[in-house]
N, C-alpha and C positions, 0 to 999 in steps of 0.2 A: 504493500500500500504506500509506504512511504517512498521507495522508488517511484513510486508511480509519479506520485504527488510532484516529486523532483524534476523528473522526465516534463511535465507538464510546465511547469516554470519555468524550466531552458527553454522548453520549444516555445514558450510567450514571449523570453528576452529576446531572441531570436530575429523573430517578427514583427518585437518591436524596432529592434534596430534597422530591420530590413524597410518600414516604414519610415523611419526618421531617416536614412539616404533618400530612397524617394523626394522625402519632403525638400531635403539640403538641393538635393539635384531638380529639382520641380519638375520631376519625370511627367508627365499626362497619361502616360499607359499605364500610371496606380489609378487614375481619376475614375473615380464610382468603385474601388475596390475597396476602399477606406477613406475617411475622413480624418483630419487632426484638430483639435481643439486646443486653443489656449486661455489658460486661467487668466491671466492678467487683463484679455482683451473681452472674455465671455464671449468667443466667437471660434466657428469652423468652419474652416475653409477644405478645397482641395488638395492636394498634395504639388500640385504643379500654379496654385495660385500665386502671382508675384507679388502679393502684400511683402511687407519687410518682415523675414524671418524672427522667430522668439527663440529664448533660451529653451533649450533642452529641456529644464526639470519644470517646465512652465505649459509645458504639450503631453497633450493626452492623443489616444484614436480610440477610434471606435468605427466599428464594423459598417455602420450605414450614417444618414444624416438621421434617420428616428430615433437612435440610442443617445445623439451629439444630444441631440434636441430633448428627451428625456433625461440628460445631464443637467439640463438649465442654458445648454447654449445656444444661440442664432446664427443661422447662415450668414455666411460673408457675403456683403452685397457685390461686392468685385466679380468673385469665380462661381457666384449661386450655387453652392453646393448641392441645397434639396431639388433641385431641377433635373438631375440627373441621378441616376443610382442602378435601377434593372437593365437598361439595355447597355450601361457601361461596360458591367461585367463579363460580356459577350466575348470582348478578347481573350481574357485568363480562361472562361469554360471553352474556349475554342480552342484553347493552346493544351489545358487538360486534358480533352479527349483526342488531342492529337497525340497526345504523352501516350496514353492510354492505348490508341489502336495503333502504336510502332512499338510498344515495349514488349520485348521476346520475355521477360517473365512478370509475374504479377505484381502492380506499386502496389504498397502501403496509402491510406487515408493522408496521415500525417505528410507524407514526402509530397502528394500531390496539392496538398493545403498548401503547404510550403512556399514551393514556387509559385505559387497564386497570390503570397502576402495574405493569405487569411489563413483564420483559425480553423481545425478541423470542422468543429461544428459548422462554423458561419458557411465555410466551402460548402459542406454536402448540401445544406438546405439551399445554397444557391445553386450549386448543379443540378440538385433536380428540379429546380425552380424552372430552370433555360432548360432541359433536355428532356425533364419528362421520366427520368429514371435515376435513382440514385448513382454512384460511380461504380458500384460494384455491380448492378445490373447491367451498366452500361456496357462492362468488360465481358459481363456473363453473356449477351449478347451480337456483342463482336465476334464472340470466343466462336458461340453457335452457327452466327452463318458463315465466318471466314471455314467451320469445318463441313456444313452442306454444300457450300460452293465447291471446295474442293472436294469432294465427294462426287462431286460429277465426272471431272477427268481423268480421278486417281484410278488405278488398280489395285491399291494396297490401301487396305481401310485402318490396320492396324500403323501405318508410317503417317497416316494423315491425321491421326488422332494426335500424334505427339508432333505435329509441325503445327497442328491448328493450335496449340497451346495447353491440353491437357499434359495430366502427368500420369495419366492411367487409362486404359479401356474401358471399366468401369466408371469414372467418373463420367467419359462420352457418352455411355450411354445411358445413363441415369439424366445427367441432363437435355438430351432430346429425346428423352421419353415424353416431355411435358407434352407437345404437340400430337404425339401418338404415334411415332415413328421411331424404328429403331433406327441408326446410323446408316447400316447397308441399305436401308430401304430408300434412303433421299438420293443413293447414289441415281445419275441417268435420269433427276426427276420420278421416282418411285418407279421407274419399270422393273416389271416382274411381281408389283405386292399385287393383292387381289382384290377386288371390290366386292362383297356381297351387297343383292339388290332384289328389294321387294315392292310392291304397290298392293295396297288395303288404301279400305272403306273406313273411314268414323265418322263418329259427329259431325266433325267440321270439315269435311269435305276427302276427298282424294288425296291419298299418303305418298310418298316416296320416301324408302328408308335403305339407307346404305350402312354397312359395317366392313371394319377391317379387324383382323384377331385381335385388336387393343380395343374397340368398343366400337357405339354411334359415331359415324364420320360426315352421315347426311341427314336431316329430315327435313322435307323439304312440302308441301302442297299444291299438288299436282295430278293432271290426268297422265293419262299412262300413256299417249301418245307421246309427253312431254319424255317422256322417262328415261330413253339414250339418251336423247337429247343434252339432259342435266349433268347426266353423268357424264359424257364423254368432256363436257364443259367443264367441272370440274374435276375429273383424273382424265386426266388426256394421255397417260403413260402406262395406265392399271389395265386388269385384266378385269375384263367384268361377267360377273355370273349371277345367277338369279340365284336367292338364299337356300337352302337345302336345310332338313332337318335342322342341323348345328345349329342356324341362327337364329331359329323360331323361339326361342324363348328372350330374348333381346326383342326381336321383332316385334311379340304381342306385348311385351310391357311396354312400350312405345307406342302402341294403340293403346292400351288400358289407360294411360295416362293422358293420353289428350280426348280420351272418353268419362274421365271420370279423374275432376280437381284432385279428390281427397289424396291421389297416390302423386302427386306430381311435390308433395314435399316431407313426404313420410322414407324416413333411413332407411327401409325396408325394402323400398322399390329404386334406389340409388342405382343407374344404370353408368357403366362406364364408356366415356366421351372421349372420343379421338379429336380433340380438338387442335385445327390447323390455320393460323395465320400470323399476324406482324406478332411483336414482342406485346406492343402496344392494345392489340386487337385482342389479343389472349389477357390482356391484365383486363379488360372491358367485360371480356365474357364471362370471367369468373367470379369477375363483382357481380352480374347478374345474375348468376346462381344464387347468388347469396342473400337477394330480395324474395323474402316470407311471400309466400303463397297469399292473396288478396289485401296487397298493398302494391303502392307503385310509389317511385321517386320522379321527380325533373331531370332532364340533362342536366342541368347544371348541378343539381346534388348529389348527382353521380360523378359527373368530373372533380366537385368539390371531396367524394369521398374518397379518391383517387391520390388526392394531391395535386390536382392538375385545375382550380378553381378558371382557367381560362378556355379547357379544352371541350366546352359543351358540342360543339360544331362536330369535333372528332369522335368524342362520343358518340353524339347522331351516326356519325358515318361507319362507325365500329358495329352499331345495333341493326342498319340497313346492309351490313356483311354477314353478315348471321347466318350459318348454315344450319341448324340445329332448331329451328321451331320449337316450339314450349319447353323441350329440355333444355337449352339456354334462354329464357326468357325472358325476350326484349319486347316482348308484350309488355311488361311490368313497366316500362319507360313512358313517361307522357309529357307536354312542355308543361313550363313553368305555370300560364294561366291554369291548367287544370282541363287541358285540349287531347285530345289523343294523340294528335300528330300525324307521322305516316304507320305504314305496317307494311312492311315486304310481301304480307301474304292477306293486303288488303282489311281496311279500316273495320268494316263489319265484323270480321273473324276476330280480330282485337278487341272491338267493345265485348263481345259474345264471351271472352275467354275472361277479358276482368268480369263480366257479371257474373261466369261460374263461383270463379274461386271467392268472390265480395260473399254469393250466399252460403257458399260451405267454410266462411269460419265459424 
Protein backbone atom coordinates (compact mmCIF):
# COMPACT_ATOMS: atom_id res chain seq x y z
CA UNK A 1 0.00 0.00 0.00
CA UNK A 2 2.56 2.33 0.86
CA UNK A 3 4.44 1.68 -2.22
CA UNK A 4 1.77 2.24 -3.92
CA UNK A 5 0.83 5.51 -2.21
CA UNK A 6 4.63 6.50 -3.21
CA UNK A 7 4.44 5.39 -6.91
CA UNK A 8 1.49 7.68 -7.04
CA UNK A 9 3.38 10.84 -5.80
CA UNK A 10 6.29 10.44 -8.25
CA UNK A 11 4.06 9.95 -11.00
CA UNK A 12 2.16 13.47 -9.90
CA UNK A 13 5.80 15.27 -9.59
CA UNK A 14 6.30 14.15 -12.72
CA UNK A 15 3.48 15.72 -14.53
CA UNK A 16 3.62 18.40 -12.78
CA UNK A 17 6.93 19.28 -13.90
CA UNK A 18 6.13 18.11 -17.37
CA UNK A 19 3.35 20.86 -17.05
CA UNK A 20 5.30 23.61 -15.74
CA UNK A 21 7.93 23.24 -19.12
CA UNK A 22 5.00 23.45 -21.15
CA UNK A 23 3.85 26.53 -19.32
CA UNK A 24 7.97 28.04 -19.39
CA UNK A 25 7.98 27.08 -23.06
CA UNK A 26 4.08 28.35 -23.90
CA UNK A 27 3.85 25.08 -25.94
CA UNK A 28 -0.19 25.39 -27.49
CA UNK A 29 -0.08 21.41 -28.15
CA UNK A 30 -0.60 21.22 -23.93
CA UNK A 31 -3.69 23.96 -24.62
CA UNK A 32 -7.04 22.01 -23.45
CA UNK A 33 -4.83 19.21 -21.95
CA UNK A 34 -4.42 21.27 -18.67
CA UNK A 35 -4.89 24.54 -17.21
CA UNK A 36 -2.59 26.41 -14.74
CA UNK A 37 -3.66 28.79 -12.02
CA UNK A 38 -2.16 31.22 -10.07
CA UNK A 39 -2.63 32.37 -6.40
CA UNK A 40 -1.58 35.71 -6.50
CA UNK A 41 -3.49 36.71 -9.63
CA UNK A 42 -6.85 34.26 -8.82
CA UNK A 43 -6.63 33.53 -12.42
CA UNK A 44 -6.17 30.40 -15.25
CA UNK A 45 -4.99 30.63 -18.08
CA UNK A 46 -3.45 28.32 -20.97
CA UNK A 47 -0.22 26.97 -20.83
CA UNK A 48 0.85 28.70 -24.06
CA UNK A 49 -0.82 32.02 -22.80
CA UNK A 50 1.72 35.11 -23.16
CA UNK A 51 0.55 36.83 -19.96
CA UNK A 52 3.90 37.57 -17.91
CA UNK A 53 4.89 34.23 -16.31
CA UNK A 54 4.47 33.79 -12.17
CA UNK A 55 6.73 32.12 -9.67
CA UNK A 56 6.80 28.56 -9.46
CA UNK A 57 5.38 27.94 -5.98
CA UNK A 58 2.49 30.48 -6.97
CA UNK A 59 0.89 27.92 -9.91
CA UNK A 60 -1.26 25.34 -9.40
CA UNK A 61 -3.07 22.91 -12.62
CA UNK A 62 -5.67 21.32 -12.91
CA UNK A 63 -7.10 18.91 -15.26
CA UNK A 64 -9.89 21.06 -17.10
CA UNK A 65 -11.13 24.89 -16.63
CA UNK A 66 -14.29 23.22 -14.30
CA UNK A 67 -11.90 22.15 -11.53
CA UNK A 68 -9.79 25.87 -12.18
CA UNK A 69 -13.09 27.38 -11.68
CA UNK A 70 -14.38 25.02 -8.79
CA UNK A 71 -10.92 26.36 -7.13
CA UNK A 72 -12.28 29.89 -6.91
CA UNK A 73 -10.41 30.84 -10.03
CA UNK A 74 -11.50 32.87 -13.48
CA UNK A 75 -10.47 32.59 -16.99
CA UNK A 76 -7.81 34.79 -18.23
CA UNK A 77 -9.49 37.11 -20.50
CA UNK A 78 -6.29 37.03 -22.95
CA UNK A 79 -6.20 33.19 -23.80
CA UNK A 80 -10.12 32.22 -22.79
CA UNK A 81 -9.29 29.33 -21.34
CA UNK A 82 -13.17 27.98 -20.73
CA UNK A 83 -13.70 28.32 -24.57
CA UNK A 84 -11.82 25.49 -25.37
CA UNK A 85 -11.38 22.10 -23.57
CA UNK A 86 -13.00 18.78 -25.41
CA UNK A 87 -12.09 19.01 -28.95
CA UNK A 88 -8.57 20.34 -27.69
CA UNK A 89 -7.79 17.05 -26.55
CA UNK A 90 -8.10 15.49 -29.94
CA UNK A 91 -4.28 15.72 -30.50
CA UNK A 92 -2.99 13.77 -27.23
CA UNK A 93 -6.13 10.92 -27.94
CA UNK A 94 -4.91 10.98 -31.58
CA UNK A 95 -1.27 10.43 -30.76
CA UNK A 96 -2.51 7.71 -27.91
CA UNK A 97 -4.19 5.59 -30.16
CA UNK A 98 -1.44 5.96 -32.41
CA UNK A 99 0.82 4.72 -29.49
CA UNK A 100 -1.56 2.08 -29.10
CA UNK A 101 -2.03 0.59 -32.62
CA UNK A 102 2.02 0.45 -33.57
CA UNK A 103 3.06 -0.97 -30.17
CA UNK A 104 4.35 -4.69 -30.61
CA UNK A 105 3.50 -5.22 -26.89
CA UNK A 106 0.90 -4.11 -24.44
CA UNK A 107 1.39 -0.14 -22.68
CA UNK A 108 0.59 0.33 -19.39
CA UNK A 109 -2.46 3.15 -18.39
CA UNK A 110 0.02 5.02 -16.44
CA UNK A 111 2.96 5.27 -19.59
CA UNK A 112 0.18 6.21 -21.99
CA UNK A 113 -1.33 9.16 -19.33
CA UNK A 114 2.07 10.15 -19.25
CA UNK A 115 2.99 11.30 -22.54
CA UNK A 116 -0.40 12.93 -22.74
CA UNK A 117 0.54 15.20 -19.50
CA UNK A 118 -2.48 13.83 -17.74
CA UNK A 119 -3.39 11.92 -14.85
CA UNK A 120 -4.30 8.33 -15.23
CA UNK A 121 -7.65 8.97 -14.37
CA UNK A 122 -8.37 12.24 -16.12
CA UNK A 123 -6.60 10.30 -19.42
CA UNK A 124 -9.12 7.26 -19.55
CA UNK A 125 -12.35 9.39 -18.97
CA UNK A 126 -11.03 11.46 -21.67
CA UNK A 127 -10.37 8.63 -24.08
CA UNK A 128 -13.34 7.31 -23.88
CA UNK A 129 -14.97 10.42 -23.88
CA UNK A 130 -13.40 11.15 -27.90
CA UNK A 131 -13.26 7.30 -28.92
CA UNK A 132 -16.04 5.76 -27.41
CA UNK A 133 -14.02 2.99 -25.77
CA UNK A 134 -11.84 2.99 -22.96
CA UNK A 135 -7.97 2.33 -23.88
CA UNK A 136 -7.90 -1.17 -23.00
CA UNK A 137 -10.97 -1.91 -25.21
CA UNK A 138 -9.60 0.07 -27.76
CA UNK A 139 -6.39 -2.24 -27.87
CA UNK A 140 -8.79 -5.35 -27.32
CA UNK A 141 -10.10 -4.38 -30.54
CA UNK A 142 -7.39 -3.43 -32.74
CA UNK A 143 -5.89 -6.77 -31.38
CA UNK A 144 -9.37 -8.44 -32.95
CA UNK A 145 -9.40 -7.25 -36.33
CA UNK A 146 -5.72 -6.77 -37.05
CA UNK A 147 -6.00 -10.93 -36.34
CA UNK A 148 -9.44 -11.48 -38.64
CA UNK A 149 -7.86 -9.47 -41.31
CA UNK A 150 -5.12 -11.54 -41.28
CA UNK A 151 -6.95 -14.45 -41.16
CA UNK A 152 -7.96 -14.13 -44.58
CA UNK A 153 -4.52 -14.54 -46.37
CA UNK A 154 -2.75 -16.44 -43.78
CA UNK A 155 -2.32 -20.38 -43.84
CA UNK A 156 -1.11 -20.68 -40.51
CA UNK A 157 -3.60 -19.64 -37.82
CA UNK A 158 -1.44 -20.68 -35.03
CA UNK A 159 1.73 -17.87 -36.42
CA UNK A 160 -1.20 -15.26 -36.81
CA UNK A 161 -2.23 -15.52 -33.44
CA UNK A 162 1.05 -14.56 -32.06
CA UNK A 163 1.86 -11.66 -34.87
CA UNK A 164 -1.74 -10.26 -34.22
CA UNK A 165 -0.45 -9.79 -30.62
CA UNK A 166 -1.69 -12.56 -28.52
CA UNK A 167 0.56 -14.50 -26.39
CA UNK A 168 -1.46 -17.77 -26.44
CA UNK A 169 -4.16 -19.64 -28.74
CA UNK A 170 -6.25 -19.64 -26.18
CA UNK A 171 -6.48 -16.22 -25.27
CA UNK A 172 -7.57 -15.81 -29.44
CA UNK A 173 -9.81 -17.79 -29.16
CA UNK A 174 -11.76 -16.84 -26.00
CA UNK A 175 -11.75 -13.52 -27.37
CA UNK A 176 -13.55 -13.97 -30.76
CA UNK A 177 -15.63 -16.09 -29.36
CA UNK A 178 -17.69 -12.94 -28.26
CA UNK A 179 -19.00 -12.55 -31.99
CA UNK A 180 -19.75 -16.22 -32.26
CA UNK A 181 -16.83 -17.38 -34.26
CA UNK A 182 -14.07 -19.30 -33.75
CA UNK A 183 -10.74 -17.84 -35.38
CA UNK A 184 -10.48 -20.51 -38.33
CA UNK A 185 -13.85 -19.63 -39.06
CA UNK A 186 -13.37 -15.69 -40.03
CA UNK A 187 -10.53 -17.10 -42.16
CA UNK A 188 -11.77 -16.50 -46.26
CA UNK A 189 -14.75 -14.54 -44.80
CA UNK A 190 -16.32 -17.80 -42.86
CA UNK A 191 -16.08 -20.05 -45.92
CA UNK A 192 -16.63 -23.59 -45.04
CA UNK A 193 -18.84 -22.64 -41.52
CA UNK A 194 -22.40 -23.80 -42.19
CA UNK A 195 -25.71 -21.98 -41.88
CA UNK A 196 -28.62 -23.76 -40.55
CA UNK A 197 -32.08 -22.28 -41.80
CA UNK A 198 -35.78 -22.50 -41.03
CA UNK A 199 -39.09 -20.49 -41.80
CA UNK A 200 -42.20 -20.84 -39.37
CA UNK A 201 -45.59 -19.39 -38.66
CA UNK A 202 -46.23 -17.01 -35.37
CA UNK A 203 -48.06 -14.51 -34.08
CA UNK A 204 -46.59 -11.99 -35.63
CA UNK A 205 -46.09 -12.95 -38.97
CA UNK A 206 -43.50 -15.02 -41.07
CA UNK A 207 -40.12 -16.22 -39.32
CA UNK A 208 -36.78 -16.75 -40.74
CA UNK A 209 -34.25 -18.23 -38.25
CA UNK A 210 -30.63 -19.04 -38.84
CA UNK A 211 -28.07 -20.84 -36.54
CA UNK A 212 -24.59 -21.75 -36.53
CA UNK A 213 -23.09 -24.42 -33.67
CA UNK A 214 -22.59 -21.36 -31.26
CA UNK A 215 -26.39 -20.20 -31.40
CA UNK A 216 -29.06 -17.78 -33.01
CA UNK A 217 -27.11 -15.87 -35.92
CA UNK A 218 -30.50 -14.71 -37.64
CA UNK A 219 -34.16 -13.90 -36.98
CA UNK A 220 -35.37 -12.09 -39.20
CA UNK A 221 -39.50 -11.43 -40.45
CA UNK A 222 -40.19 -12.65 -43.54
CA UNK A 223 -41.91 -14.65 -46.32
CA UNK A 224 -40.04 -17.46 -47.40
CA UNK A 225 -39.79 -16.32 -50.87
CA UNK A 226 -37.47 -13.69 -49.06
CA UNK A 227 -35.41 -16.57 -47.56
CA UNK A 228 -32.15 -17.12 -49.95
CA UNK A 229 -32.41 -14.02 -50.59
CA UNK A 230 -31.46 -12.84 -46.76
CA UNK A 231 -29.33 -15.39 -46.26
CA UNK A 232 -27.09 -15.28 -49.10
CA UNK A 233 -27.09 -11.30 -48.03
CA UNK A 234 -25.90 -11.99 -45.10
CA UNK A 235 -23.31 -15.14 -45.29
CA UNK A 236 -22.21 -14.63 -48.73
CA UNK A 237 -19.36 -17.39 -47.92
CA UNK A 238 -21.43 -20.06 -45.68
CA UNK A 239 -22.82 -23.01 -46.78
CA UNK A 240 -26.53 -23.16 -46.36
CA UNK A 241 -28.92 -25.90 -45.38
CA UNK A 242 -32.27 -26.09 -44.17
CA UNK A 243 -32.33 -27.07 -40.12
CA UNK A 244 -32.52 -30.89 -39.41
CA UNK A 245 -33.53 -32.49 -36.36
CA UNK A 246 -30.31 -30.96 -34.39
CA UNK A 247 -31.62 -27.59 -34.46
CA UNK A 248 -35.38 -27.88 -33.73
CA UNK A 249 -35.00 -27.33 -30.21
CA UNK A 250 -33.26 -23.78 -30.77
CA UNK A 251 -35.62 -23.20 -33.50
CA UNK A 252 -39.02 -23.66 -31.40
CA UNK A 253 -37.82 -21.68 -28.53
CA UNK A 254 -37.43 -18.94 -30.86
CA UNK A 255 -41.12 -19.25 -31.92
CA UNK A 256 -42.22 -19.93 -28.24
CA UNK A 257 -40.91 -16.71 -27.41
CA UNK A 258 -42.02 -14.30 -29.92
CA UNK A 259 -45.60 -16.21 -29.31
CA UNK A 260 -45.65 -16.00 -25.92
CA UNK A 261 -43.96 -12.56 -23.78
CA UNK A 262 -43.69 -14.53 -20.43
CA UNK A 263 -40.54 -16.73 -21.99
CA UNK A 264 -38.74 -13.86 -23.69
CA UNK A 265 -37.11 -12.90 -20.15
CA UNK A 266 -37.33 -15.97 -17.97
CA UNK A 267 -33.36 -17.66 -17.40
CA UNK A 268 -34.84 -20.69 -18.27
CA UNK A 269 -35.50 -20.06 -21.93
CA UNK A 270 -31.99 -18.06 -22.32
CA UNK A 271 -31.07 -19.01 -25.85
CA UNK A 272 -27.42 -18.70 -27.00
CA UNK A 273 -26.76 -15.73 -29.62
CA UNK A 274 -24.07 -15.79 -32.24
CA UNK A 275 -23.82 -12.22 -32.34
CA UNK A 276 -21.90 -10.47 -35.29
CA UNK A 277 -20.94 -6.85 -35.84
CA UNK A 278 -18.76 -3.59 -35.01
CA UNK A 279 -17.13 -3.52 -31.59
CA UNK A 280 -19.50 -0.76 -31.12
CA UNK A 281 -22.68 -2.53 -32.54
CA UNK A 282 -22.12 -5.60 -30.03
CA UNK A 283 -21.74 -3.05 -26.86
CA UNK A 284 -25.46 -1.67 -28.24
CA UNK A 285 -26.98 -5.13 -28.54
CA UNK A 286 -26.04 -6.38 -25.27
CA UNK A 287 -27.36 -3.37 -23.54
CA UNK A 288 -30.59 -4.30 -25.17
CA UNK A 289 -30.63 -7.49 -23.78
CA UNK A 290 -30.52 -6.01 -20.61
CA UNK A 291 -33.91 -3.80 -21.00
CA UNK A 292 -36.70 -5.88 -18.50
CA UNK A 293 -39.30 -7.23 -20.51
CA UNK A 294 -42.29 -4.31 -20.69
CA UNK A 295 -40.30 -1.39 -20.38
CA UNK A 296 -38.52 0.74 -22.84
CA UNK A 297 -35.65 3.47 -22.80
CA UNK A 298 -34.94 6.65 -25.34
CA UNK A 299 -31.93 6.67 -27.48
CA UNK A 300 -30.52 8.92 -25.61
CA UNK A 301 -30.63 6.93 -22.37
CA UNK A 302 -29.32 4.25 -23.86
CA UNK A 303 -26.30 6.10 -25.32
CA UNK A 304 -26.27 7.83 -21.84
CA UNK A 305 -26.16 4.32 -20.21
CA UNK A 306 -23.22 3.43 -22.52
CA UNK A 307 -21.06 6.37 -21.65
CA UNK A 308 -21.42 7.71 -24.89
CA UNK A 309 -24.27 10.79 -23.77
CA UNK A 310 -23.79 12.05 -27.49
CA UNK A 311 -24.11 8.93 -29.57
CA UNK A 312 -28.13 8.79 -29.63
CA UNK A 313 -27.95 8.81 -33.73
CA UNK A 314 -25.47 5.75 -33.50
CA UNK A 315 -27.51 4.14 -31.33
CA UNK A 316 -30.44 4.43 -33.67
CA UNK A 317 -28.34 3.01 -36.21
CA UNK A 318 -26.94 0.11 -34.19
CA UNK A 319 -30.98 -0.98 -33.31
CA UNK A 320 -31.93 -0.58 -37.31
CA UNK A 321 -28.78 -3.32 -37.65
CA UNK A 322 -30.31 -5.69 -35.67
CA UNK A 323 -30.28 -9.17 -36.98
CA UNK A 324 -31.99 -10.99 -34.19
CA UNK A 325 -35.68 -9.74 -33.74
CA UNK A 326 -37.05 -10.00 -30.12
CA UNK A 327 -34.06 -11.93 -28.87
CA UNK A 328 -32.07 -8.72 -29.02
CA UNK A 329 -34.78 -6.35 -28.42
CA UNK A 330 -34.69 -3.08 -30.07
CA UNK A 331 -38.28 -3.04 -29.81
CA UNK A 332 -37.65 -1.83 -26.28
CA UNK A 333 -36.04 1.59 -27.95
CA UNK A 334 -38.44 4.57 -28.58
CA UNK A 335 -37.55 8.46 -28.92
CA UNK A 336 -37.25 10.61 -26.25
CA UNK A 337 -41.13 12.22 -26.66
CA UNK A 338 -42.60 8.88 -25.90
CA UNK A 339 -42.94 8.14 -30.05
CA UNK A 340 -42.07 4.64 -31.32
CA UNK A 341 -39.90 5.63 -33.85
CA UNK A 342 -38.86 3.26 -36.78
CA UNK A 343 -38.92 -0.67 -36.42
CA UNK A 344 -36.99 -2.60 -39.11
CA UNK A 345 -39.63 -5.00 -39.17
CA UNK A 346 -42.34 -2.36 -39.38
CA UNK A 347 -44.08 0.19 -36.71
CA UNK A 348 -47.36 -2.06 -36.17
CA UNK A 349 -45.26 -5.25 -35.16
CA UNK A 350 -43.58 -2.90 -32.42
CA UNK A 351 -46.56 -1.34 -30.83
CA UNK A 352 -48.01 -5.01 -30.80
CA UNK A 353 -44.81 -6.48 -29.16
CA UNK A 354 -44.70 -3.54 -26.25
CA UNK A 355 -48.52 -4.03 -25.74
CA UNK A 356 -47.65 -7.99 -25.03
CA UNK A 357 -45.14 -7.69 -22.77
CA UNK A 358 -46.80 -3.98 -20.88
CA UNK A 359 -50.00 -6.73 -20.06
CA UNK A 360 -47.94 -9.67 -18.85
CA UNK A 361 -46.08 -7.94 -16.15
Amino acid sequence: MQQNEERERNDSKEIDEQRWQAVCSRDQAWDGIFVFAVRTTGVYCHPSCTSRRANRENVSFHDTPTQAQAAGYRACKRCKPDQVESSSHSKAIAQACQSIELAEAKLDLARLAASAGLSPGHFQRVFKAQVGLSPKQYAMALRKQRFRNELKSSKNVTQTIYEAGYDSPSRAYADNTTPGLMPSKHKKGAQGETIHYAHRETSLGSILIATTDRGICLVEFAEKEEVLGILEANFPSAELQEAEEDWQEWISEVVAQIDDPHRRQSSDTKLPLDIRGTVFQEKVWRALTKIPSGETVSYTQLAQSLGQPKAARAVASACASNRLAILVPCHRVIRGSGDLAGYKWGIERKQKLLEQETKNQ
